[in-house]
VMD Tcl script that builds the backbone (N, CA, C; Angstrom):
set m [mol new atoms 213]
animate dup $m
set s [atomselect $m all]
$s set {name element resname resid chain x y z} {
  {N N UNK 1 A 0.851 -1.171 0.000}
  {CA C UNK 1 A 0.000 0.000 0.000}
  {C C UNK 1 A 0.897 1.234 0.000}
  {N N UNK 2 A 0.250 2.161 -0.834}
  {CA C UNK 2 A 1.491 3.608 -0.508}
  {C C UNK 2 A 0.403 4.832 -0.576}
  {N N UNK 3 A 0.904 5.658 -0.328}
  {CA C UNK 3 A -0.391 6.806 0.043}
  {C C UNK 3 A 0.359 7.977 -1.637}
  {N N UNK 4 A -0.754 8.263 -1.825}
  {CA C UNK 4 A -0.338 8.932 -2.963}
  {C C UNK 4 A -1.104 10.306 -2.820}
  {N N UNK 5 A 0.129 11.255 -2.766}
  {CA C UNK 5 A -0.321 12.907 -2.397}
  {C C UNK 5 A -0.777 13.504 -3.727}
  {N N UNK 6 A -1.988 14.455 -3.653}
  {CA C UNK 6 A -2.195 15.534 -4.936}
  {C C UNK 6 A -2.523 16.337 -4.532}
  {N N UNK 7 A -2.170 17.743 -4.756}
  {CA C UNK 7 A -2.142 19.369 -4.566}
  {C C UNK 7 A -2.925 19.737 -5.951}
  {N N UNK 8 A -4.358 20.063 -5.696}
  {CA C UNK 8 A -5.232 20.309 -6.790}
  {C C UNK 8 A -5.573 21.999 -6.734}
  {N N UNK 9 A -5.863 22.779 -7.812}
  {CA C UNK 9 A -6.879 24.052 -7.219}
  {C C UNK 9 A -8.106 24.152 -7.488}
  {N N UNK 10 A -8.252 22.952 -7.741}
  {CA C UNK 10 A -10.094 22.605 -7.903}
  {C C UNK 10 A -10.343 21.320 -7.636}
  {N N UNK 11 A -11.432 21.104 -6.473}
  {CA C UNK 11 A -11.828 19.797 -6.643}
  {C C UNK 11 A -12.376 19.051 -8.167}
  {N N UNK 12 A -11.250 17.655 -8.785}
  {CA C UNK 12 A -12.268 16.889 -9.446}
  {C C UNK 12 A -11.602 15.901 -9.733}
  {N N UNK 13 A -12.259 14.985 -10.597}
  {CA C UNK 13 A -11.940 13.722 -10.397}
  {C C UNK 13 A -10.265 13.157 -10.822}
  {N N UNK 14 A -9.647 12.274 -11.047}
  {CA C UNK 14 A -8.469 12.149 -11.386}
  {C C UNK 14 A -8.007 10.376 -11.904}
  {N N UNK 15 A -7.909 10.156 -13.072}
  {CA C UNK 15 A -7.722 8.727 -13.115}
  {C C UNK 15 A -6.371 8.578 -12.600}
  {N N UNK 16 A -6.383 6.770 -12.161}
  {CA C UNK 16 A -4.893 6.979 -12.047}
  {C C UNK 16 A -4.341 5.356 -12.519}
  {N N UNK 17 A -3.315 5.173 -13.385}
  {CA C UNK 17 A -3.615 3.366 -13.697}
  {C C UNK 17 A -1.611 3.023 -13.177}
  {N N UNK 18 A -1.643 2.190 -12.798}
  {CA C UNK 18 A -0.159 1.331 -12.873}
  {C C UNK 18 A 0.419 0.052 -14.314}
  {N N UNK 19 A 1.260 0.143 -14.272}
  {CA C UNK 19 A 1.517 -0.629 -15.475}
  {C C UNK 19 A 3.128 -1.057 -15.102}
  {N N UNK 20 A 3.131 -2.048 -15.482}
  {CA C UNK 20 A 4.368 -2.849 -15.444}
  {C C UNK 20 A 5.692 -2.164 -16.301}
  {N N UNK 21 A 7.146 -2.825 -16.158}
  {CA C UNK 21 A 8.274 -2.228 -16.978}
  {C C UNK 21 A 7.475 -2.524 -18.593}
  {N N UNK 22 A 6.859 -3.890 -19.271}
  {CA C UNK 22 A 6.708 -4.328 -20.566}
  {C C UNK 22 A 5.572 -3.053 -20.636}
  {N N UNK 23 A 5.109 -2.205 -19.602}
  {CA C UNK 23 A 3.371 -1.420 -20.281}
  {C C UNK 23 A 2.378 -1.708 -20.507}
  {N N UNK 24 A 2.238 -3.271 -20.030}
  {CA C UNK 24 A 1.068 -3.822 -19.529}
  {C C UNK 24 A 0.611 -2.793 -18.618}
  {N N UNK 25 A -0.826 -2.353 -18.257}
  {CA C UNK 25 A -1.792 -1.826 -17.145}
  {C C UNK 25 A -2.270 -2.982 -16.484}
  {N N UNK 26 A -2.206 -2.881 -15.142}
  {CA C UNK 26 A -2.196 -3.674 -14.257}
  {C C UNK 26 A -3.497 -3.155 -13.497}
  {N N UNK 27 A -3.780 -1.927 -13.602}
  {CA C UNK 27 A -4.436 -1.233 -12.511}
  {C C UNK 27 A -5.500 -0.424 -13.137}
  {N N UNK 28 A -5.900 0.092 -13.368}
  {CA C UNK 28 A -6.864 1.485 -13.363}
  {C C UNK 28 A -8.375 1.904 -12.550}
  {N N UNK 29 A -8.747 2.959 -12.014}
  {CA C UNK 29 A -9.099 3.691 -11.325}
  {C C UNK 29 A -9.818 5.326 -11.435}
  {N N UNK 30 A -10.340 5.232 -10.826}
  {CA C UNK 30 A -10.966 6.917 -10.809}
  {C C UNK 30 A -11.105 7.179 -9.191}
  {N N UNK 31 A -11.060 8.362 -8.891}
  {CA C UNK 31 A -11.517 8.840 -7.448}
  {C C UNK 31 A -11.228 10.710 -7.846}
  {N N UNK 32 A -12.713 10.552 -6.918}
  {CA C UNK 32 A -12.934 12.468 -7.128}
  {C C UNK 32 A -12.311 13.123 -5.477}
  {N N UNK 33 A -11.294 13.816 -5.988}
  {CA C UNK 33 A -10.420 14.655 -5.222}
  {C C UNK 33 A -10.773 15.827 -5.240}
  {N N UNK 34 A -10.350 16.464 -3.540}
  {CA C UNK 34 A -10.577 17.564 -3.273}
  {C C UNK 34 A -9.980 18.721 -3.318}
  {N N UNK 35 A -10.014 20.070 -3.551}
  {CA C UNK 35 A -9.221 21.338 -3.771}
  {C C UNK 35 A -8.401 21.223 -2.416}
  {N N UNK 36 A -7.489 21.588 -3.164}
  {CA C UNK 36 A -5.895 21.502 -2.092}
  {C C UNK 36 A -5.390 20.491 -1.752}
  {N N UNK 37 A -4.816 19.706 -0.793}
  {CA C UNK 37 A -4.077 18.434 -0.453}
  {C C UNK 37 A -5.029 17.211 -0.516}
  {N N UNK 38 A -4.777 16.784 -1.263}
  {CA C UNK 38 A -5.319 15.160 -0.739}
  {C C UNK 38 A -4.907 14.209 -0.678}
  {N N UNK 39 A -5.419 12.856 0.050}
  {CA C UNK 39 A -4.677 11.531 -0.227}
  {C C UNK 39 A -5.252 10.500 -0.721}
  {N N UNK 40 A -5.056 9.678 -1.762}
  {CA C UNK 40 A -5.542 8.497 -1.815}
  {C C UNK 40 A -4.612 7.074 -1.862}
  {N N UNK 41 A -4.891 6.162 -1.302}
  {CA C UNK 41 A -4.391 5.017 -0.860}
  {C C UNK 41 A -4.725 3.514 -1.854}
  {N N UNK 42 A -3.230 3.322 -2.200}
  {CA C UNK 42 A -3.453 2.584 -3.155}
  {C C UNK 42 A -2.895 1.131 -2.950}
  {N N UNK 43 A -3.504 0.346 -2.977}
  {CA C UNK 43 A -3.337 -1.299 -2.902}
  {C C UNK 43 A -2.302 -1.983 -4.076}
  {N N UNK 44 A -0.796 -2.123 -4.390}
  {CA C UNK 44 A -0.412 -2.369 -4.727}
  {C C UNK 44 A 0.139 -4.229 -4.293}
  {N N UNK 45 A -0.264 -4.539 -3.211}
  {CA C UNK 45 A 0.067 -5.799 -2.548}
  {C C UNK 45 A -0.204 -6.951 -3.685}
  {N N UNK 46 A -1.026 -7.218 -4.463}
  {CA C UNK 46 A -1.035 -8.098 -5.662}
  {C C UNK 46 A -0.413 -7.843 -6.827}
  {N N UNK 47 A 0.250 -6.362 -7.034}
  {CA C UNK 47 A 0.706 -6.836 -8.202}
  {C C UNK 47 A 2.219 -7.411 -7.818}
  {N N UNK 48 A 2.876 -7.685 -9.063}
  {CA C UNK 48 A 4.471 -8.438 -9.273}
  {C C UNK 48 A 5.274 -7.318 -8.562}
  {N N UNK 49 A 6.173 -7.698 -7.997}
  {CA C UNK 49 A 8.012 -6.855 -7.753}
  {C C UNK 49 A 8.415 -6.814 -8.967}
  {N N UNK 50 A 8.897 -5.475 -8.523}
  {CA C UNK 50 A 9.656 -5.204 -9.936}
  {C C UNK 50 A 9.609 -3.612 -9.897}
  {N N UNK 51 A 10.186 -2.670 -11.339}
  {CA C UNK 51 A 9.460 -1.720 -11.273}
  {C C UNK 51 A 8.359 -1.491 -11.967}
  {N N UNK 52 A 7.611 -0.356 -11.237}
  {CA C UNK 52 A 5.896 -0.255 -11.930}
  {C C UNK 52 A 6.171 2.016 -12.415}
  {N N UNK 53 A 5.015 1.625 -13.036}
  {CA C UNK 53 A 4.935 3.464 -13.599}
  {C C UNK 53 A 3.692 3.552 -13.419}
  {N N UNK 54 A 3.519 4.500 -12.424}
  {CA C UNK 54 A 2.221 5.595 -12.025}
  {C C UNK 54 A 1.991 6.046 -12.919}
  {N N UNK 55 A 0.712 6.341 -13.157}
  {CA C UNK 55 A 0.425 7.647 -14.333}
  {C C UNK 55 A -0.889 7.982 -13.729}
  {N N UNK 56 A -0.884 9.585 -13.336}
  {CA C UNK 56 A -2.330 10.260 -13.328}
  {C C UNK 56 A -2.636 11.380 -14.248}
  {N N UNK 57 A -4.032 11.373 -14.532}
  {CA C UNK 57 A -4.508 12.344 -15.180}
  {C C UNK 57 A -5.907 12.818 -14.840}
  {N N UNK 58 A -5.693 13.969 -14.752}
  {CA C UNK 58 A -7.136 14.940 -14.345}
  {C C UNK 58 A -7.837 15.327 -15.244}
  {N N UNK 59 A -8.743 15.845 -14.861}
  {CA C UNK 59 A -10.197 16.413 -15.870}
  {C C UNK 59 A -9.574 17.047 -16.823}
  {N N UNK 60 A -8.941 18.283 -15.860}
  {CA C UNK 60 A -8.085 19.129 -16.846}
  {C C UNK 60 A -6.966 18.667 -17.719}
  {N N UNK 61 A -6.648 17.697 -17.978}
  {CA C UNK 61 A -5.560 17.049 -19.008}
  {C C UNK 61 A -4.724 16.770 -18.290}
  {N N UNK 62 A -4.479 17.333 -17.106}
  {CA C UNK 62 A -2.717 17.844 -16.512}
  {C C UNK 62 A -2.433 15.894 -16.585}
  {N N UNK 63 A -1.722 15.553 -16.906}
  {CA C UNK 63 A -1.359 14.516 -16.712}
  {C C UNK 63 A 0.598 13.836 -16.257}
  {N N UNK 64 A 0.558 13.587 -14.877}
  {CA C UNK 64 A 2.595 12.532 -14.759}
  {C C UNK 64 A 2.448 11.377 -14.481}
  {N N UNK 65 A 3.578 11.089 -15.027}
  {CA C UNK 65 A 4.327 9.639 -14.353}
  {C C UNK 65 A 5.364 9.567 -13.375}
  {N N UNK 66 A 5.220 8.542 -12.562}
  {CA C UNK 66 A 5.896 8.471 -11.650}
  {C C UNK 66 A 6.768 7.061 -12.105}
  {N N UNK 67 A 7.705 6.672 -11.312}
  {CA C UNK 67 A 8.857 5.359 -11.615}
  {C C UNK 67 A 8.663 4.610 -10.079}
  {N N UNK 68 A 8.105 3.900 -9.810}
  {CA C UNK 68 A 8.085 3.144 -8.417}
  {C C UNK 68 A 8.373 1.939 -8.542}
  {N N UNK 69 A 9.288 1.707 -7.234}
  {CA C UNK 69 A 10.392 0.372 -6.825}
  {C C UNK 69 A 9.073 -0.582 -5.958}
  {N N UNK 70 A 8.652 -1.855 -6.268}
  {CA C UNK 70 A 7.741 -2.419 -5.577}
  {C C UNK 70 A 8.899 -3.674 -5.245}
  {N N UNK 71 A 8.857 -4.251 -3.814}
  {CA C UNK 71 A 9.656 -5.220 -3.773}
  {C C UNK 71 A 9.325 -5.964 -3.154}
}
mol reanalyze $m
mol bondsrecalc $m
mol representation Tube
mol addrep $m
């Protein structure tokens, strides 16, 4: 499990999917977030070790990736 921070200036929703080193998606998701700090908590315990790539994207397009060590 890892807690995943977002600093929004508008509450709204935000997909967010994981995917393996090959770019398989392993994961995907939606949850509607609130203006300013939030957290959501993500269950990574089933997928493989290895590394994985975060990717979120909001209403507004804004879309990153992240590089995470699962072991």
């Amino acid at each position: 499990m890892f807690v995943l921070n977002c600093m929004l200036a508008t509450g709204q929703q935000i997909t967010y999917s994981i995917a393996d080193a090959a770019g398989r998606i392993l994961m995907t998701n939606k949850q509607a977030v609130q203006q300013g700090m939030s957290q959501v908590s993500v269950d990574v315990s089933r997928m493989p070790a290895g590394i994985l790539y975060l990717q979120i994207q909001t209403q507004d397009g804004q879309r990153t990736v992240q590089k995470l060590m699962k072991q």
